[in-house]
Every structure is written in structure tokens, then in C-alpha cells.
PyMOL commands that place a pseudoatom at each C-alpha (Angstrom):
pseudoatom trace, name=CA, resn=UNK, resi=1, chain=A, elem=C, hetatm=0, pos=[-5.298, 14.525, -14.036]
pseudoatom trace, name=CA, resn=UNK, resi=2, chain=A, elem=C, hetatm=0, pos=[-5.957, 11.171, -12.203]
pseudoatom trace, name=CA, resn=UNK, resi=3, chain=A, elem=C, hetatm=0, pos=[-8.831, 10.619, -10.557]
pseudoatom trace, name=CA, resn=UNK, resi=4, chain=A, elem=C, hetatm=0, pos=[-7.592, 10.711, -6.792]
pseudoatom trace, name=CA, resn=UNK, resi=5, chain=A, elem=C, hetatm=0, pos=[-6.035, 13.784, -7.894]
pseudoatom trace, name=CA, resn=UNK, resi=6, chain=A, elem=C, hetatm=0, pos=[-9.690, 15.506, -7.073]
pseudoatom trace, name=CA, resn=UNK, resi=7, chain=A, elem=C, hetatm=0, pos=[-9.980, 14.259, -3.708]
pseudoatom trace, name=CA, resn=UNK, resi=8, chain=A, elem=C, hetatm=0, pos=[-9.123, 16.139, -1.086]
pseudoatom trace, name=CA, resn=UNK, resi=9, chain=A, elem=C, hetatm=0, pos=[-9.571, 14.885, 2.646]
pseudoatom trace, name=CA, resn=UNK, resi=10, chain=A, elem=C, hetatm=0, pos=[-10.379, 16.660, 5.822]
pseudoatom trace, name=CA, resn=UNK, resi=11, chain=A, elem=C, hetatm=0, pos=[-8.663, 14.654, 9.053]
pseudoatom trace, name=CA, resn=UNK, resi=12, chain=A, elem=C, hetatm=0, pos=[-11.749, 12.440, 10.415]
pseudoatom trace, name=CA, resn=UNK, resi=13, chain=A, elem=C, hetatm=0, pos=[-11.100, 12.026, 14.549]
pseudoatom trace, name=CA, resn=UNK, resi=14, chain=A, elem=C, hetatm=0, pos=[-13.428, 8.947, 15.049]
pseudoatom trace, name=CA, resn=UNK, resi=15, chain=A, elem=C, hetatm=0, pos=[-13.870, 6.106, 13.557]
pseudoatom trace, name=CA, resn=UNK, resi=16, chain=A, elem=C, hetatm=0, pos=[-16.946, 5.971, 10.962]
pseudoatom trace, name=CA, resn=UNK, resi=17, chain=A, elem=C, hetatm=0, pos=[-16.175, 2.352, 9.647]
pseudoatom trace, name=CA, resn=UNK, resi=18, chain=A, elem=C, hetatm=0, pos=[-16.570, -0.931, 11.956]
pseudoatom trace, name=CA, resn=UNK, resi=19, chain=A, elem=C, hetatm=0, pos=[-16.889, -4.416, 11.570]
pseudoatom trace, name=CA, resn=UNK, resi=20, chain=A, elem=C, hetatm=0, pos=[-19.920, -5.802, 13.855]
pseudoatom trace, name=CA, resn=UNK, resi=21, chain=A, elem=C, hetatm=0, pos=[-18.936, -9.024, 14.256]
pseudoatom trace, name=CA, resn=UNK, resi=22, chain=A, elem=C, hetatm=0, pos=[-15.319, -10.278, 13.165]
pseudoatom trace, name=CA, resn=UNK, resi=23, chain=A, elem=C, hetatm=0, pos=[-15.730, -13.743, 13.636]
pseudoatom trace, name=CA, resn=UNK, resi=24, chain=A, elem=C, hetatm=0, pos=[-18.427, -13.647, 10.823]
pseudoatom trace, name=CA, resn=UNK, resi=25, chain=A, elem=C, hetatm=0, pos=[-15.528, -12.183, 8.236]
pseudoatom trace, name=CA, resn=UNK, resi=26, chain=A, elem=C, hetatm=0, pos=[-12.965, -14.587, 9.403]
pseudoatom trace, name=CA, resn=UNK, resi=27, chain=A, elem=C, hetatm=0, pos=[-14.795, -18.182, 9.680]
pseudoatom trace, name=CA, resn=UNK, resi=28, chain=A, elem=C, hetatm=0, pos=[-17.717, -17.460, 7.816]
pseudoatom trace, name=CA, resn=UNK, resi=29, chain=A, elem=C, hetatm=0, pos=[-16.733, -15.029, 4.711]
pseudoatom trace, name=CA, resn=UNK, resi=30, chain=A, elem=C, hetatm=0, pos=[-14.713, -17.031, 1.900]
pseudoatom trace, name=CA, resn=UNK, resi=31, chain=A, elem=C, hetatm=0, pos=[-14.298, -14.815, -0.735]
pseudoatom trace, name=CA, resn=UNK, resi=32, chain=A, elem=C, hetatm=0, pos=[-13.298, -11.556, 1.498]
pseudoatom trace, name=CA, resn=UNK, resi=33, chain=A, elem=C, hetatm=0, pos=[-15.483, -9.019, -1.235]
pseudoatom trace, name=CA, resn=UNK, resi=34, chain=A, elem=C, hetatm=0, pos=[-14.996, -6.003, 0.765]
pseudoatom trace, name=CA, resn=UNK, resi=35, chain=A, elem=C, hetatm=0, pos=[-11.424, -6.141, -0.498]
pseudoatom trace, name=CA, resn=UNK, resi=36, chain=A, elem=C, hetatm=0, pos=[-12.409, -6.559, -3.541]
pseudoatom trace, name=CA, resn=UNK, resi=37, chain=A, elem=C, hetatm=0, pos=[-15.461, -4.310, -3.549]
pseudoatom trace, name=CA, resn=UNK, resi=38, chain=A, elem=C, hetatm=0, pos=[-13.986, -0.986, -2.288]
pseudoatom trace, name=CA, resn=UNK, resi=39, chain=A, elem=C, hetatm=0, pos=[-12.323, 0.867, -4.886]
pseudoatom trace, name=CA, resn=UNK, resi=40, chain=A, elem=C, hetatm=0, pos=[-9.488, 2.569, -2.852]
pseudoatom trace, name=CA, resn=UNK, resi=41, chain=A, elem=C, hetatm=0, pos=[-8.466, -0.939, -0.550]
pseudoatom trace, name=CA, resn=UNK, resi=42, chain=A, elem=C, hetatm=0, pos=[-10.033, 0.375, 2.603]
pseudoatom trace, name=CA, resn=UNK, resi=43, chain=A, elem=C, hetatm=0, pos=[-9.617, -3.459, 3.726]
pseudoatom trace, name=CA, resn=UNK, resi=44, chain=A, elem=C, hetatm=0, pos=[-7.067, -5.332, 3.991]
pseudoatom trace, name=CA, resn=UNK, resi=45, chain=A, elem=C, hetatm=0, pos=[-6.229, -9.065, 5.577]
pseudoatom trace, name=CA, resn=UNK, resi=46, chain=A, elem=C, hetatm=0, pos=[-3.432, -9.446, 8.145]
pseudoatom trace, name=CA, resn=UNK, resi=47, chain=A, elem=C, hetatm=0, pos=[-2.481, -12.495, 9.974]
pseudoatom trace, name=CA, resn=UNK, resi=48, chain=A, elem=C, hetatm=0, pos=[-6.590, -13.371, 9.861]
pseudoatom trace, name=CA, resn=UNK, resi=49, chain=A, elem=C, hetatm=0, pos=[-7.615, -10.174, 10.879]
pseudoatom trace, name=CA, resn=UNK, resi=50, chain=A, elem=C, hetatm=0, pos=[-9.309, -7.408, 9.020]
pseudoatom trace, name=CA, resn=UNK, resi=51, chain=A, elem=C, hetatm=0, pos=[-7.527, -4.068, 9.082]
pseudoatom trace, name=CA, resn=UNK, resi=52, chain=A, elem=C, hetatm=0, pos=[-9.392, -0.639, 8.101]
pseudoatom trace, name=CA, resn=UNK, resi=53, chain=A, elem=C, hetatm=0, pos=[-7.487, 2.166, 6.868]
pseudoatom trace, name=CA, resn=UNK, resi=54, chain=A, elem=C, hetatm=0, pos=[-10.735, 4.364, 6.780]
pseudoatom trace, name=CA, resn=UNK, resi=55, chain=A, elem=C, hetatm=0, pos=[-8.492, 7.484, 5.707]
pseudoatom trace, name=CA, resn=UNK, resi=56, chain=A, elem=C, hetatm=0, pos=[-8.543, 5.462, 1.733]
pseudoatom trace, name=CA, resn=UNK, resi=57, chain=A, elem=C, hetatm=0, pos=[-12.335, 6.070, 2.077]
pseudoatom trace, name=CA, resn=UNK, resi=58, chain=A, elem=C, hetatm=0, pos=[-14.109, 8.021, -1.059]
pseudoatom trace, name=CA, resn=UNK, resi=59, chain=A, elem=C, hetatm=0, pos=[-17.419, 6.911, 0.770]
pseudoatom trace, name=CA, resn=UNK, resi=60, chain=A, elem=C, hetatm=0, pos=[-18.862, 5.624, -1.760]
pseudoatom trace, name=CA, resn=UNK, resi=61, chain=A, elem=C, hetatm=0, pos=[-20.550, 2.908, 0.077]
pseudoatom trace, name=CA, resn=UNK, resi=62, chain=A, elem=C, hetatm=0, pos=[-19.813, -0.229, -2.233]
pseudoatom trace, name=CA, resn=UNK, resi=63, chain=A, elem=C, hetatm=0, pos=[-18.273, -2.672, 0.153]
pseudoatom trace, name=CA, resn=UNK, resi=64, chain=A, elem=C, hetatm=0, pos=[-21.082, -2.005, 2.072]
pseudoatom trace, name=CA, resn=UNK, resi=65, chain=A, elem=C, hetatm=0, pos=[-23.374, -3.110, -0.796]
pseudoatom trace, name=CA, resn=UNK, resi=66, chain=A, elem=C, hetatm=0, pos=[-20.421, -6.076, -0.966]
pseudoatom trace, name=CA, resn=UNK, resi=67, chain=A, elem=C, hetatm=0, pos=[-20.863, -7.369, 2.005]
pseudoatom trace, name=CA, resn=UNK, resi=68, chain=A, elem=C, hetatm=0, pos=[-22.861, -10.912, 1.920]
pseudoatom trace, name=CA, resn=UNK, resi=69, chain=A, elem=C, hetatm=0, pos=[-23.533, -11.016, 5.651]
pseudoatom trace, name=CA, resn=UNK, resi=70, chain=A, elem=C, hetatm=0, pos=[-24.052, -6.987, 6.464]
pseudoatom trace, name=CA, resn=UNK, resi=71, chain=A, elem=C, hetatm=0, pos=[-21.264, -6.969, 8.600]
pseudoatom trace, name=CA, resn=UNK, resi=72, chain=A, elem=C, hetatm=0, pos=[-19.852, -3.458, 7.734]
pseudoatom trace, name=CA, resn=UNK, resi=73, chain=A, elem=C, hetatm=0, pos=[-20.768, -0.520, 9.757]
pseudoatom trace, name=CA, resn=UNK, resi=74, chain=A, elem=C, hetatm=0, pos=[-20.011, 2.542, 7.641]
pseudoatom trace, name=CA, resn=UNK, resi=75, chain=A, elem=C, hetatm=0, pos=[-21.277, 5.961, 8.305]
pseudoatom trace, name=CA, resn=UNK, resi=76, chain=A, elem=C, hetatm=0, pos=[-20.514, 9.095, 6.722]
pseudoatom trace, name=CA, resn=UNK, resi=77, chain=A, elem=C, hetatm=0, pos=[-17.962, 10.719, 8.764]
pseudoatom trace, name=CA, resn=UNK, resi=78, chain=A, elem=C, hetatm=0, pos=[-19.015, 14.009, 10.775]
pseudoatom trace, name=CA, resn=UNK, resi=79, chain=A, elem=C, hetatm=0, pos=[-19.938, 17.258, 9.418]
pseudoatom trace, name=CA, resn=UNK, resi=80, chain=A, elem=C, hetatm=0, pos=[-16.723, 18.748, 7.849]
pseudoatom trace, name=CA, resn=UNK, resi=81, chain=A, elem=C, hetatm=0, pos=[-14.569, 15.940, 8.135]
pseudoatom trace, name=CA, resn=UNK, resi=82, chain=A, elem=C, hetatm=0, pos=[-14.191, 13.288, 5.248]
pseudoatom trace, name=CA, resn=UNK, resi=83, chain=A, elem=C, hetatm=0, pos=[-13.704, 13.684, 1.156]
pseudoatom trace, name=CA, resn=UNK, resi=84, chain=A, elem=C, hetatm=0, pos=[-13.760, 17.069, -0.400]
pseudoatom trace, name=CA, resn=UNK, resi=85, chain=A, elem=C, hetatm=0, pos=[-14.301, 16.605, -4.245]
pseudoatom trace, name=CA, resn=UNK, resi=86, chain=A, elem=C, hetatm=0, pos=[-12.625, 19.363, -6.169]
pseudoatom trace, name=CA, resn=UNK, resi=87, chain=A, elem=C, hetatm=0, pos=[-14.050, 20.120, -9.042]
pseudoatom trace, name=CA, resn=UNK, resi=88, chain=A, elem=C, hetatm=0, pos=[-12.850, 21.908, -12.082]
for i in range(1, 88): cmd.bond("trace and resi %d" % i, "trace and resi %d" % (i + 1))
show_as sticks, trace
zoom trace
């Protein structure tokens, strides 16, 4: 069984993942890690803009760590929401 095969997720209804400051990831940010970073392609570039599809989120917190400039705002979604691991 594939990994993502254990994951289950609960609909989230607000948003737990932000960028702070945009302009930072678009004329300061070369490399783009958090696409790179984040296992499940949470971010993506369009037409220089970041997108978030925060519903790929295993919230695992590495493009967090990824992030040169600390420009991520990730929480853990609320209680009861998010990434149900099934184990077994």
C-alpha cells in the first residue's frame, strides 16, 4: 500500500496556510524551495504568483523549515479538521 494510501483528510473550512508577504517570494526568493521542500506540492508557481492547494497538506511542516525568508504562515488546521493517519 502506498504511502498516501494512509492518509485520510477531514474538509478544513479556513485557510491554515498564508504567505505574509508575496512580494518577498516573487522578487526576492530565487530558488522557490517551498516547491521543492513540501513533499505533497502544496505550492505551486502560476503566472508569478504562488498558489496554495492546502488540501495536499500532510502537515508536516518542512516548507516551513524551507523557507529562507520565514515567509510561510502555516498552522495546524482546527481541531478535527486536517490529516487522519490510518494506521494498520
Amino acid at each position: 500500500m502506498a504511502p498516501m494510501d494512509q492518509v485520510q483528510r477531514i474538509p478544513v473550512t479556513e485557510a491554515f496556510i498564508d504567505i505574509y508577504d508575496p512580494a518577498i517570494c516573487l522578487n526576492r526568493c530565487v530558488n522557490k524551495p517551498c516547491t521543492y521542500f513540501c513533499p505533497t506540492q502544496v505550492y505551486q508557481w502560476w503566472d508569478n504568483q504562488i498558489a496554495i492547494d492546502q488540501e495536499r497538506c500532510v502537515e508536516c511542516g518542512a516548507s516551513v523549515m524551507g523557507c529562507p525568508y520565514g515567509n510561510i504562515d502555516w498552522r495546524y488546521p482546527p481541531g478535527g479538521t486536517g490529516v487522519v493517519i490510518k494506521h494498520g
